[in-house]
C-alpha positions in Angstrom: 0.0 0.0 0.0 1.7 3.4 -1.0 1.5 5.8 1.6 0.0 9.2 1.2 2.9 11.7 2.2 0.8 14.8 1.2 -1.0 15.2 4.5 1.9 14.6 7.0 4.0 17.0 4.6 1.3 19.6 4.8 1.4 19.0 8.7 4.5 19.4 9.0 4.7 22.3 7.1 2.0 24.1 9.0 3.6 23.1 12.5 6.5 24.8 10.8 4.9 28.0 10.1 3.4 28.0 13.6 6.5 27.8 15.4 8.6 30.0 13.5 5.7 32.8 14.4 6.4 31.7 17.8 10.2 32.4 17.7 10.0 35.3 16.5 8.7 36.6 19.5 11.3 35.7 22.1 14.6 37.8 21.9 16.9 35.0 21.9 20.9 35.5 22.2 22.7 35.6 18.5 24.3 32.4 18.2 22.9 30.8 21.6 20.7 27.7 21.4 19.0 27.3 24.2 18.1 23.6 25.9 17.2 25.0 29.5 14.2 26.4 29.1 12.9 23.5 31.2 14.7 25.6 34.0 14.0 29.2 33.1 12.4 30.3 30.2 14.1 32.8 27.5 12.3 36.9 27.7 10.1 37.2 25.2 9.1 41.0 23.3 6.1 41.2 24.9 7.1 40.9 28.5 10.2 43.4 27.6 7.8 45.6 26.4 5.1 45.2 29.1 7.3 45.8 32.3 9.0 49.2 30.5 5.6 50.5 29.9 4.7 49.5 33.7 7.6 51.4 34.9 6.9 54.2 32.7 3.6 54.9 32.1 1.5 52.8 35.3 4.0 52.6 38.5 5.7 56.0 37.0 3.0 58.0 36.3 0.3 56.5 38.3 1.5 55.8 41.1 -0.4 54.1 43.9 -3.8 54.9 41.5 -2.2 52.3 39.7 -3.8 49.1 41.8 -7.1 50.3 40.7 -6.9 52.2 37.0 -4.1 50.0 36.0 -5.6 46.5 37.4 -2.8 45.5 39.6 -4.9 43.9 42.1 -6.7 41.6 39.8 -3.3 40.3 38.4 -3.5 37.1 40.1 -6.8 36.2 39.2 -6.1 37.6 35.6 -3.2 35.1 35.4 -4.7 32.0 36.8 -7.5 32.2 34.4 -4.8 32.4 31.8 -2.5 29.3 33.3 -5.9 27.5 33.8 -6.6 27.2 29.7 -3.0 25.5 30.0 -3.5 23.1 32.2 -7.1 22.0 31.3 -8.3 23.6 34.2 -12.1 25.4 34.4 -12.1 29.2 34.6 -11.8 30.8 38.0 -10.1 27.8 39.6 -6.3 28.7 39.3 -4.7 31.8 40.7 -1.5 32.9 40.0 0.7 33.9 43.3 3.7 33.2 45.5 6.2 30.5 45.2 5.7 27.1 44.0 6.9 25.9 47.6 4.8 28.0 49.5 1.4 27.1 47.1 2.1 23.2 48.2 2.2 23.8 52.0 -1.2 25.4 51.4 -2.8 23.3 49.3 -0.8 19.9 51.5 -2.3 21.6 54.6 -6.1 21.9 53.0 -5.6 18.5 51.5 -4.6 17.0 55.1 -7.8 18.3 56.7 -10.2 17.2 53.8 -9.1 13.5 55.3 -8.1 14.1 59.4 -8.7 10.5 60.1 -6.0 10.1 57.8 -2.2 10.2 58.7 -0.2 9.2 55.8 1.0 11.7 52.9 2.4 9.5 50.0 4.8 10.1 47.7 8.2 9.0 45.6 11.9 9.5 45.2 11.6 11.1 41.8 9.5 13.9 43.7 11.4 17.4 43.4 13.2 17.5 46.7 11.8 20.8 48.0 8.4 19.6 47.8 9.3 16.3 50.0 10.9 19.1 52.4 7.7 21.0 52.5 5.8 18.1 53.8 8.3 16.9 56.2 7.4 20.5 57.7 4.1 20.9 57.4 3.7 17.2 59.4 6.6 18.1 62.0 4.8 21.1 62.4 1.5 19.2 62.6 2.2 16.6 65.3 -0.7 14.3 64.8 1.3 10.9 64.2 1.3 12.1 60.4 4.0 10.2 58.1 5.3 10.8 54.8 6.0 7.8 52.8 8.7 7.7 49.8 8.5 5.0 47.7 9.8 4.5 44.1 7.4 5.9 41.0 6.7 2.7 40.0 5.7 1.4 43.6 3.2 4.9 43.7 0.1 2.6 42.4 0.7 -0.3 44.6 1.2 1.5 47.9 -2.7 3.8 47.3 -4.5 2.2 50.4 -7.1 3.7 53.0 -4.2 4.7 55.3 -3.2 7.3 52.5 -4.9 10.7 53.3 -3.1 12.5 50.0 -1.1 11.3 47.6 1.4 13.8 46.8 3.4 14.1 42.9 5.4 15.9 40.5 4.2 15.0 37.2 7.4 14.9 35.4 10.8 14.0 37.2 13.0 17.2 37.4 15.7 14.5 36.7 14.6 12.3 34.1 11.4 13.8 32.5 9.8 10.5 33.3 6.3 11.1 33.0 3.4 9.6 36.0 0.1 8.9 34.5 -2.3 12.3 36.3 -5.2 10.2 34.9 -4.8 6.6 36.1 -2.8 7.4 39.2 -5.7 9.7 40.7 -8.3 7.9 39.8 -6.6 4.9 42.1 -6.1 7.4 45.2 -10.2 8.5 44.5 -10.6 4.7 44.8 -9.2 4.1 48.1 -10.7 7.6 49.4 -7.0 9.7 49.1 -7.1 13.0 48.1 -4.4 14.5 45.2 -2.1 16.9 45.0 0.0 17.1 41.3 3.2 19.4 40.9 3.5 20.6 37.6 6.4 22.5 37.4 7.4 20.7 34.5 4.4 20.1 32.8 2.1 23.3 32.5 3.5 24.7 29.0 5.2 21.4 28.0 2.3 19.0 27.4 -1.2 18.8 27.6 -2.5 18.4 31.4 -6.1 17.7 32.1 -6.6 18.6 35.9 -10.1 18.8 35.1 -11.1 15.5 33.8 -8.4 14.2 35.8 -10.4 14.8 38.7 -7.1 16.3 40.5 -8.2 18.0 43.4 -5.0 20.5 43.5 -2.2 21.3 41.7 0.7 23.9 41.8 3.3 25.2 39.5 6.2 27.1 38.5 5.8 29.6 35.7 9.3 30.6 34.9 10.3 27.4 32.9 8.2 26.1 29.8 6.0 29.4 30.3 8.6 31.7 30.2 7.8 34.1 33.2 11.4 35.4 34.1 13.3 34.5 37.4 11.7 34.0 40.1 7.7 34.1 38.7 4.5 34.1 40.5 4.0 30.3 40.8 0.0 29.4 40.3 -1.8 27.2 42.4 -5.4 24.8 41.6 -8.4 23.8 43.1 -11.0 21.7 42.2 -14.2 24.0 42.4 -15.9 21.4 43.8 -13.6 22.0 47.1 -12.8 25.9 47.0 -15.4 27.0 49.2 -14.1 24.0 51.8 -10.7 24.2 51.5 -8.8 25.5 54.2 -5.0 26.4 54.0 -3.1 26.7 57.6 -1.1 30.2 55.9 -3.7 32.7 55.6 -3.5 36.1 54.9 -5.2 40.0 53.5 -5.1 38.7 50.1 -7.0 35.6 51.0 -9.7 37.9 53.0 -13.1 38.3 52.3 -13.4 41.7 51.9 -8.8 43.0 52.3 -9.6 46.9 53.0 -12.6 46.2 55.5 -9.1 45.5 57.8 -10.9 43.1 59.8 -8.7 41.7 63.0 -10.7 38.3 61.9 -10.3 36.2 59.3 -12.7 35.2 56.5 -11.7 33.4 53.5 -12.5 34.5 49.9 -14.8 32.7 47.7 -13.4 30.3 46.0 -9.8 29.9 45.0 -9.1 33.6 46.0 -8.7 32.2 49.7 -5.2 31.0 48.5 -4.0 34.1 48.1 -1.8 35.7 50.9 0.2 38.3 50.5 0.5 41.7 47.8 1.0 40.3 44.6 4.5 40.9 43.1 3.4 43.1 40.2 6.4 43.8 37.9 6.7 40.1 38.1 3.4 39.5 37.3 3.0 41.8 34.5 6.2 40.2 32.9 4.2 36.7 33.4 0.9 38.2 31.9 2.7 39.0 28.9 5.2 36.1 28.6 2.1 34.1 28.5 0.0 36.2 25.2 2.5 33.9 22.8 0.4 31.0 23.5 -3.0 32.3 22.9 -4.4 30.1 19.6 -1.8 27.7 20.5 -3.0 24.2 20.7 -0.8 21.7 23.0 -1.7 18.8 20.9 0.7 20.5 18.3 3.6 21.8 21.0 3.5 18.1 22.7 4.3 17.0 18.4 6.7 18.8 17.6 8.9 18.6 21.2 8.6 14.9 20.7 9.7 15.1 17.2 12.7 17.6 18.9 13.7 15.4 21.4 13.7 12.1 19.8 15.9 13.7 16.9 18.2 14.6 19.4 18.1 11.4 21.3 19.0 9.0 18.1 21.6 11.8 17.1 23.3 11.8 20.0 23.5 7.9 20.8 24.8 8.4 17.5 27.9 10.6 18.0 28.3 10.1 21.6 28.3 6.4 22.7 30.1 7.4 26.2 26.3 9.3 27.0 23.8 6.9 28.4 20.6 7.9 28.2 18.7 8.4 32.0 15.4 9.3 30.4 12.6 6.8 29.6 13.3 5.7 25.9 9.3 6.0 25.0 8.8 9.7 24.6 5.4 9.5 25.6 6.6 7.7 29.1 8.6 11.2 28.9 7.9 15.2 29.3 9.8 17.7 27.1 13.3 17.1 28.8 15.9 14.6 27.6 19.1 13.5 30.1 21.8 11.5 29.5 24.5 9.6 32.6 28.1 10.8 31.5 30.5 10.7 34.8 32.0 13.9 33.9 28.4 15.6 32.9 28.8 18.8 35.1 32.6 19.3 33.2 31.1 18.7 29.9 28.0 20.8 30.2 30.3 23.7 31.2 32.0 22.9 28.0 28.9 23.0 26.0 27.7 25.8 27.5 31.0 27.8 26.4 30.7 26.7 22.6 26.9 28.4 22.7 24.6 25.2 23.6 23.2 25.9 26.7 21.6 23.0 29.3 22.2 22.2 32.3 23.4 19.5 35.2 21.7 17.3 37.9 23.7 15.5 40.7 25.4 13.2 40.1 26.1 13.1 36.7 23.2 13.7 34.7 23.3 16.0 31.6 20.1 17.7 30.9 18.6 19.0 28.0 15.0 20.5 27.6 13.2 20.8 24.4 10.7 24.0 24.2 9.1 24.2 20.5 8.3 27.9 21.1 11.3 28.8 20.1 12.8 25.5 18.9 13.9 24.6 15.6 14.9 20.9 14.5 17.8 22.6 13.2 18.9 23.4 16.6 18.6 20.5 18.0 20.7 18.7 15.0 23.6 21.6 15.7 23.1 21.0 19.7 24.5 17.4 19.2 27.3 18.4 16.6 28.6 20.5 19.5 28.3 17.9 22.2 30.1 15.5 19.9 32.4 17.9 19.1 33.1 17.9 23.3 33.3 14.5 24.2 35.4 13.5 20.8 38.3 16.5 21.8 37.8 15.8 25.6 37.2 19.6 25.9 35.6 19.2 29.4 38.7 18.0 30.5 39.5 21.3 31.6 40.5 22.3 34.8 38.2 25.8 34.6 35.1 23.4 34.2 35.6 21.3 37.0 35.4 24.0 39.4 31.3 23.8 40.3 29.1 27.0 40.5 26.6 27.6 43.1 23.9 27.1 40.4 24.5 24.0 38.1 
């Protein structure tokens, strides 16, 4: 049977088209290709554009008029809603505020009181670290015989039983990109009566996420790697509208009130997911977010999720191909897989240095994983094909074997 190559040309040829739109709007370093945006995003125009005119024009001339005539104090809200189409989450049920950290002890804290005959918080080793640090906190703190319970990912499914009072995951491994199933594994916790709680700081912007028809009952997130936010962004936090109005976060503050400028010495919680609000939003930061996040209106997913697959999987064969001292760390299945791609080397940290140097920027894990991330906004297969000529071109002259890239930095 001959195959009909019109169609997947003319596919290809239209995810072309809407990528190279997308590039053009991030101002990207001449001669810099970037495979970290799965750690911080590259600035796009917009968001250059957005904070000058906030400094100018709203905090400038404004002044403090600015939280009302220039709508700084319906930023969060604003945001979420935006974050929410990302994530496949129902308007009004994300907010966008705080750290990624600081969302999880609220919505671990609600969680723990939605089941407080409960007393186990499970999770597993490929969880990013800070998160397992924030529950051992919150249940120090807690002091009700509460326990959190590590085991490996693919032990998460087996250890679900009626002791568990939330299960507790990141998506995709910060290491590996190995991906959990959001679907399957929180419909097995709603099973045995466990509530969820989904990190997806290396999801939202990176694949399609369904929190909705997931049935996840919270979720929080970074927004300064696939969607670009700048250092340090506004994280966003979810939940399930079926729970706002009962969920209960032990950190409360003005933001989170009922009604901020009535000043009340009590607290009442705002409707909804407003009640996880707490402090005054960071608005330059969020206005760089807000516009950072206008490149992926009348994007659809299905098509990033494509082409960073097709992106990573070039790069995979290419560099088992020049580079047979790499192993590769990440699951070989790119849909067991986000949009990141690492390899074992035992001198990674040395040779990443290296890479960096020559213009191919990713970075390194502990204790010798090279990582490489795979953003089709601003993308090109052509990129990725020049990325692994320059690795090669490391390993093959053993230019990490230099003693300037041995010495490590306090951020790898």
């Amino acid at each position: 049977m001959r195959m009909d190559t019109s169609s997947s040309h003319s596919a290809a040829e239209r995810l072309d088209a809407v990528f190279a739109a997308t590039r053009s709007r991030f101002d990207l370093p001449e001669g810099v290709i970037y495979l970290d945006g799965n750690s911080l995003g590259p600035l796009t125009h917009d968001a250059r554009m957005r904070v000058a005119d906030e400094l100018d024009n709203q905090w400038g001339a404004r002044l403090i008029k600015g939280w009302n005539e220039s709508g700084w104090i319906d930023l969060p809200h604003i945001v979420g809603n935006r974050i929410a189409a990302l994530v496949g989450a129902a308007p009004g049920s994300v907010v966008a505020c705080d750290s990624t950290s600081v969302n999880l002890f609220k919505v671990l804290s609600a969680a723990l009181q939605m089941r407080p005959e409960r007393r186990v918080v499970l999770s597993d080793r490929g969880n990013f670290p800070s998160d397992l640090y924030v529950a051992q906190g919150l249940l120090g703190g807690v002091e009700r015989g509460h326990e959190l319970k590590v085991v490996e990912p693919e032990e998460v499914a087996e250890a679900l039983d009626e002791n568990v009072a939330v299960l507790m995951l990141t998506q995709v491994d910060y290491r590996t990109g190995r991906l959990h199933d959001m679907a399957d594994l929180t419909r097995r916790a709603r099973a045995v009566g466990a509530a969820t709680v989904w990190d997806l700081a290396h999801s939202a912007g990176a694949l399609p996420v369904h929190l909705e028809e997931a049935e996840a009952d919270f979720a929080v997130g970074c927004s300064y790697k696939y969607l670009n936010g700048g250092p340090g962004a506004p994280a966003f936090v979810y939940v399930r509208p079926e729970h706002a109005e009962h969920a209960h976060p032990f950190l409360a503050g003005w933001m989170g009130h009922e009604t901020p400028f009535a000043f009340d010495p009590g607290y009442r919680a705002a409707p909804g997911v407003g009640r996880m609000l707490v402090g005054t939003p960071p608005v330059l930061a969020m206005t760089a977010l807000d516009a950072a996040l206008e490149v992926w209106e009348g994007l659809d997913l299905a098509d990033v999720r494509a082409r960073s697959i097709e992106l990573s999987e070039t790069f995979v064969a290419e560099v088992e191909a020049r580079c047979p001292e790499l192993v590769l760390a990440s699951p070989r299945d790119p849909l067991a897989r986000g949009s990141q791609v690492s390899f074992r080397f035992e001198h990674g940290y040395a040779a990443m240095q290296a890479l960096i140097e020559r213009g191919v920027i990713g970075d390194f894990r502990t204790p010798d994983l090279m990582r490489f991330g795979f953003a089709p906004l601003y993308l090109s297969l052509d990129d990725v094909l020049r990325a692994a000529e320059e690795l090669e071109t490391v390993l093959r002259d053993r230019l990490w074997d230099d003693p300037r890239f041995a010495a490590r930095l306090k951020v790898t």
